[in-house]
C-alpha positions in Angstrom: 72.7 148.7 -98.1 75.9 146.4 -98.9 77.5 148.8 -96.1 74.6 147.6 -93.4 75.5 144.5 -93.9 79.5 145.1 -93.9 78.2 146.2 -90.2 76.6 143.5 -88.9 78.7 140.7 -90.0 81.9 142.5 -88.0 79.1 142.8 -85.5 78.3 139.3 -85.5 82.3 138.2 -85.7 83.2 139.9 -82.8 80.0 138.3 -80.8 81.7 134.8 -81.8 85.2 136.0 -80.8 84.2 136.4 -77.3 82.0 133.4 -77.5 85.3 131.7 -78.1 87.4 133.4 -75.1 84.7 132.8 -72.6 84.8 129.3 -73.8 88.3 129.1 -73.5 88.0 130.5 -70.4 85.3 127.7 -69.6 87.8 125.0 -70.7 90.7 126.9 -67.9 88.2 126.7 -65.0 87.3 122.7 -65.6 90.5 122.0 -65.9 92.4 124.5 -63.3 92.4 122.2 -60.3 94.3 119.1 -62.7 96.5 122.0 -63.7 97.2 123.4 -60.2 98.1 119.5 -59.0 100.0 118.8 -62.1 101.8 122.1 -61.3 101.6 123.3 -65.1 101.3 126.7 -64.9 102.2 127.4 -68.3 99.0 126.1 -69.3 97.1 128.0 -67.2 98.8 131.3 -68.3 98.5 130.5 -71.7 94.8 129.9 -71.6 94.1 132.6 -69.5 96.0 135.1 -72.0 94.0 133.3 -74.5 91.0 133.9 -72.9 91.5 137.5 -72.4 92.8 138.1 -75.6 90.0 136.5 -77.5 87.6 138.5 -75.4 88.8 141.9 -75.8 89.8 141.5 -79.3 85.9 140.8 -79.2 85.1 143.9 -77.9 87.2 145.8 -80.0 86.0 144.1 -83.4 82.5 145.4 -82.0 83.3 148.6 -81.2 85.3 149.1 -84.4 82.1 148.0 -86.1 79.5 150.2 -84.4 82.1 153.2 -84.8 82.1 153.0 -88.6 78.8 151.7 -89.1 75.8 153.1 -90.8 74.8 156.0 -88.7 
């Protein structure tokens, strides 16, 4: 039973990891049009690597999870 629950908390993580990289990615598209007049494209390529990062790391946590979960 303890192992069940092992699995759905890494389940649950890696729902709020790509909660966080899609809003992250939220936060670049309000902002991209300040960014692209400001010309600070560092920002926009940090936040988009961010973003992606967050979101397949997301994935991967959930995949991980369901692959050595309680069958």
């Amino acid at each position: 039973m303890i192992h069940w629950h092992y699995h759905r908390s890494w389940q649950t993580g890696g729902n709020a990891i790509i909660l966080l990289g899609l809003l992250s990615l939220g936060a670049l598209i309000l902002s991209l049009k300040q960014y692209i007049v400001d010309k600070d494209f560092f920002n926009i390529i940090m936040l988009s690597g961010i973003s992606l990062f967050l979101i397949v790391g997301g994935i991967y946590v959930k995949w991980w999870a369901k692959k050595n979960g309680k069958k």
